[in-house]
C-alpha positions in Angstrom: 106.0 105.0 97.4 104.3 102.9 95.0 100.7 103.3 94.2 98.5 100.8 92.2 95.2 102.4 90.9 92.5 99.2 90.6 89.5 99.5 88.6 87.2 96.8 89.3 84.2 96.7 86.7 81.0 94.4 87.0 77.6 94.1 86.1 74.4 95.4 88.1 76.4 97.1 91.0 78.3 94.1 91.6 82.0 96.4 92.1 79.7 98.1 94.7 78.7 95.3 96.4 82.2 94.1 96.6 83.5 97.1 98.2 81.0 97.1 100.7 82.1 93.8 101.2 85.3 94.5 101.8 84.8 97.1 104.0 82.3 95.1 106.4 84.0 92.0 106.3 87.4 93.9 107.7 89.4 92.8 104.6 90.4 96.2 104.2 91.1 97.0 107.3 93.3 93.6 107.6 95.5 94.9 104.3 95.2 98.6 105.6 97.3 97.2 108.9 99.6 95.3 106.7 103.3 96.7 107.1 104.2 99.2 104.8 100.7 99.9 103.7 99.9 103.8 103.1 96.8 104.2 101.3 93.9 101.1 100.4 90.6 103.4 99.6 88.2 102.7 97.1 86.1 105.4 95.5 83.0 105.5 92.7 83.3 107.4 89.5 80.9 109.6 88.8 80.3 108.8 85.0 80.4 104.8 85.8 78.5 103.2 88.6 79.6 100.1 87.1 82.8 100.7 88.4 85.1 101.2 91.7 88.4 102.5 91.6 90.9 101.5 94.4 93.9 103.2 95.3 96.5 101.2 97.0 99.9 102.4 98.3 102.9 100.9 99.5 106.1 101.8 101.3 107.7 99.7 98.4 108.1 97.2 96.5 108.7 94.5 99.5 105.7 96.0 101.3 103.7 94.9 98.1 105.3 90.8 97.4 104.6 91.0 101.1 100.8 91.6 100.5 100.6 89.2 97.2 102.0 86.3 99.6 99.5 86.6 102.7 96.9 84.6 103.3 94.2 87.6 102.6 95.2 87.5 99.0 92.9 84.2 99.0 90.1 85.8 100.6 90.3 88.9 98.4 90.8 86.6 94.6 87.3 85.0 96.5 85.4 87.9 96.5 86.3 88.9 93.8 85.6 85.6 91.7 82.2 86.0 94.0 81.1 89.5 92.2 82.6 88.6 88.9 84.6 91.3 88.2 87.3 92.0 86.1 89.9 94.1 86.4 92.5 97.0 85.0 95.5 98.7 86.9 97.8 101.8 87.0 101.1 101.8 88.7 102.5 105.0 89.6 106.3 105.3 91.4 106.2 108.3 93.3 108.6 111.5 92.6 110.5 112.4 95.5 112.2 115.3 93.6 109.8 116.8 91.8 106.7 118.7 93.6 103.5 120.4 92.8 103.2 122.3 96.1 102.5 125.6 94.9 99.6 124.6 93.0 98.0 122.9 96.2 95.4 125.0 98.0 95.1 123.6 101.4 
């Protein structure tokens, strides 16, 4: 699995309002359906409302040039461009052998 962490910052709750948009327009929900999509969630730090952090996992690598080549990438680099925001990104490969289990309380 490959997760990409996404900060979006902005100005005046614009990363918020682009979120929301997201999320009511079905954007999300489109990229959510895409094959090999795991995880596309955004969240608010609590120490920044200027920002939103969006984590977005794939299957794999495919699963992800996939994503870059449909047609939402358009309406997504619109709304973004929209809400002037600018960007930063983490990329994280999972671990399959290691594991943290015992430190999990479920």
């Amino acid at each position: 699995m490959i997760t990409v962490n996404l900060y979006y910052k902005g100005a005046n709750g614009s990363a918020q309002a682009f979120a929301r948009e997201m999320e009511e327009s079905g954007i999300a929900a489109a990229i959510r359906a895409e094959e090999g999509n795991l995880r596309y969630q955004y969240f608010q730090p609590l120490d920044d409302p200027e920002t939103v952090l969006l984590i977005d996992s794939w299957r794999d690598q495919a699963a992800i040039d996939a994503h870059h080549a449909s047609p939402m990438m358009g309406r997504l680099a619109a709304l973004r461009e929209k809400y002037d925001l600018h960007m930063t990104a983490e990329r994280f490969v999972s671990d399959e052998l290691g594991t943290d289990e015992a430190f999990i309380r479920k």
